[in-house]
Every structure is written in C-alpha cells, then in structure tokens.
Residue, then its C-alpha position, 0 to 999 in steps of 0.5 A: x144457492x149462494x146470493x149476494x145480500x146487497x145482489x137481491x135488495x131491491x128484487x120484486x115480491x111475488x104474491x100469489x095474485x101478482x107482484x107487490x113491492x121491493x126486498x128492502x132489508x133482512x133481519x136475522x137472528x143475532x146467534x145463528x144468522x138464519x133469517x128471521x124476517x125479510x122487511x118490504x117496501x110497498x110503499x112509493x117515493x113519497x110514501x114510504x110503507x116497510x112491513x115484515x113477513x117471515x122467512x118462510x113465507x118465501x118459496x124460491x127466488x126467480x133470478x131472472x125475473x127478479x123475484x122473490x116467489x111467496x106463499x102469500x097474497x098481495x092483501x096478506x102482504x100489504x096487512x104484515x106488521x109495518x117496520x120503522x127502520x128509525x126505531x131500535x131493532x129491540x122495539x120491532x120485538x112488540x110489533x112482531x108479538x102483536x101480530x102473532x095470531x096472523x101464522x105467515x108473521x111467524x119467525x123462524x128459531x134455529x132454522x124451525x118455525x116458531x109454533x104459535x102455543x109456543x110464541x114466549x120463545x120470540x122473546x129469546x131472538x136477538x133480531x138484527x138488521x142487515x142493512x144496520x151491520x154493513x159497516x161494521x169494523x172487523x177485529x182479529x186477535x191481534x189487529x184491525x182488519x177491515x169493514x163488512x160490505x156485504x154478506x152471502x146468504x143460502x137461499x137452501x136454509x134462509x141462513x148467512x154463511x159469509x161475511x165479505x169483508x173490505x181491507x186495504x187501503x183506497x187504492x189497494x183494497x181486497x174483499x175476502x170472505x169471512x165465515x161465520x163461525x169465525x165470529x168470537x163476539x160482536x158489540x152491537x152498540x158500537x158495531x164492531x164484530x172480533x173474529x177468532x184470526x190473527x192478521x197473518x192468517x188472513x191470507x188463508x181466507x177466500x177471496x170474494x170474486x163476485x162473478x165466480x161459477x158458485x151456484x151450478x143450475x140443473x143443465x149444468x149451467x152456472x150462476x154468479x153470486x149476483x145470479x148472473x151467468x157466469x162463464 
C-alpha cells in the first residue's frame, strides 16, 4: 500500500495488550530511505516522552482504526530508547547502540534485519529524520524547483519511493511526485536535495492527487493515499 507520510503521523500504536501512543516521526536510512525506526509519543501534553522502536516491530496498519498493529507489548514499548528530537540525528546512533541487547530496538539495513553479532554494521546507517526534511529546497540540473511537502511510503517493504514535492507560486502552486531514484545528492547541513532533471523535464513527472484510486484492496475496493475510500 502506498500512504502519505504527513496521512499516518499521529496514527495510535497497537501493542499486543492494548493501544499506547501517537506515530510521531520516521527516521530513515539516508542511502536507501527504507525506514529504519518509527519514533513514538507516549508521553502527554505536559510530559512529552519520544521513544524509537524498529521498522519491523510494525506488523500491518489498520486504516480504519487508525492504527499501527505491533509485535510488541505495551511495556515493551513504554522500555524502547527515548529520542530527543532537539538533539542531531548523528547522537540518536549512541542510543540505538545502548540498546542493542533488546532484539525489537534492532534497525533494518537494506531492507534486512540487522543481526545482533553483527551490531558495528549500525555505524554505517546514515539515520534521518523525516520530519527534519520536510522543507527541504529541490534543485534540477539547471534550476530551482520547489519544496518537499511530504513523502510516499510502501507500507510492503517500510521504504520511501516518493518525494512530493510543491512548485509554483502562492496562487498557483502544483504538487508533483518525485522518485527517488531521481536524487543525485543531498546536502544535510543545509537541507537542499538536487535531482538528476532539467526544469523543462518536469512536465513528465506525475501529479500528486491525494485522493487517486492508488491502493486497490481484496473486494476490489480502493484506497486514497490517505487510506480513505476513494471513488
């Protein structure tokens, strides 16, 4: 299924003895955007608490619930490492290496599960934020193009295939999708990704509809990319 990032923040988490938290964040390997870590509040209002758990502790999502269906207990989450957010996402890598005796805190490499005897591959994953790279300013070959808004995640392989991407002015903006095997380099420090396209390419991308029939379900029935029904 393909989801809208911003479409699933804010979805509950449902532990095996019951439901606990809010999705909040994804942090994504930096070299294949297949999602590493989804980062959870389960704190409250006045007591903010972000803690990480794996990419594979997720089991399925529940859209009409809206729910994340996890492998873990509600303790098991409540003990995953606790993030903060205000830190660089370089220093998370200490936390996650901390924790690595705990099996459901271990990340996924290039889509496989990182073994724990093999736990110095952690070192090599470029760990990012998605919610820090919304914003970031797009570049072709030849020209600016726009800003990332949001991004389209495969709920089959926990993986980004799309960036979507705003261009236009105020009055008259349009939202394309951008693959990502389009990225030529990013620059973290400054946030600004440059894609392998010339401006007057950029009619050939696909137009991001949010409402489109993309996610076709068993009865035939299909799925927006906000996992609404879609006509």
């Amino acid at each position: 299924m393909e989801r809208s990032f911003k479409s699933l923040t804010h979805y509950g988490l449902g532990a095996i003895d019951g439901e606990i938290g809010k999705i909040c964040d994804v942090y994504v390997d930096g070299a294949t955007w297949h999602i590493c870590y989804w980062i959870v509040d389960t704190g409250t209002l006045l007591d903010q608490r972000k803690v990480m758990i794996a990419a594979h502790s997720v089991l399925g999502i529940e859209c009409r619930n809206k729910t994340f269906e996890t492998s873990l207990s509600r303790n098991q989450i409540k003990d995953s490492p606790v993030i903060d957010t205000n830190k660089a996402e370089s220093n998370q890598q200490e936390i996650i290496s901390d924790h690595f005796r705990n099996y459901w805190f271990l990340p996924i490499k290039h889509g496989v599960l990182l073994d724990k005897e093999a736990n110095r591959g952690i070192s090599n994953i470029n760990l990012r934020s998605l919610e820090v790279l919304l914003s970031c300013k797009i570049y072709g070959t030849d020209s600016y193009l726009g800003r990332v808004i949001d991004y389209i995640l495969d709920t089959k392989y926990w993986k980004i295939d799309y960036l979507i991407i705003e261009i236009g002015g105020l009055f008259r903006s349009q939202k394309v999708l951008i693959p990502i095997k389009l990225i030529n380099t990013i620059n973290w420090t400054v946030l600004v990704i440059n894609i392998n396209m010339a401006k007057k390419e950029f009619g050939q991308l696909q137009c991001y509809d949010p409402q489109g029939r993309v996610n076709i379900l068993s009865d035939g029935s299909f799925l927006d990319y906000h996992g609404r029904p879609a006509s």
